[in-house]
C-alpha positions, -999 to +999 in steps of 0.1 A: +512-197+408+538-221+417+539-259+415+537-278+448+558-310+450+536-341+444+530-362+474+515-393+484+536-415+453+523-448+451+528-477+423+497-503+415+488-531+434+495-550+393+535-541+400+538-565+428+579-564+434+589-550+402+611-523+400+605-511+365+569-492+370+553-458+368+545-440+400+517-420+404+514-388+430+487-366+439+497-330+428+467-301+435+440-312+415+452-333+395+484-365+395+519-363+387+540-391+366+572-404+371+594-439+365+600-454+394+638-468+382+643-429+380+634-409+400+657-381+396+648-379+364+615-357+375+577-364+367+552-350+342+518-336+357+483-338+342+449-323+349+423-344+370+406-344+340+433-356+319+442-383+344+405-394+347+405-395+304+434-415+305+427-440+332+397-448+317+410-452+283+436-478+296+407-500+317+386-496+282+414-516+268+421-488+242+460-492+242+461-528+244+478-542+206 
């Protein structure tokens, strides 16, 4: 089955102006990755479960030092 090009890339509300972000697209089911300074440089994808693990590991605080 072949990948279909992420859409709908958007950055977080948190990034205000900054250019040096993550963007985050929907991609099938589940989100694709990508730095924003780079874009060329292509995006990772996840499951929705994988994205739904992680973004509620980082509003737990688990990666915060």
């Amino acid at each position: 089955m072949a990948l279909r090009e992420p859409t709908n890339w958007r950055k977080s509300s948190r990034s205000h102006q900054e250019t040096a972000c993550v963007e985050v697209g929907s991609v099938g089911s589940g989100a694709a990755v990508r730095d924003s300074k780079d874009r060329d440089a292509g995006y990772f994808t996840t499951t929705s479960r994988q994205w739904r693990y992680f973004v509620d590991a980082v509003k737990s605080g688990r990666f915060e030092f």
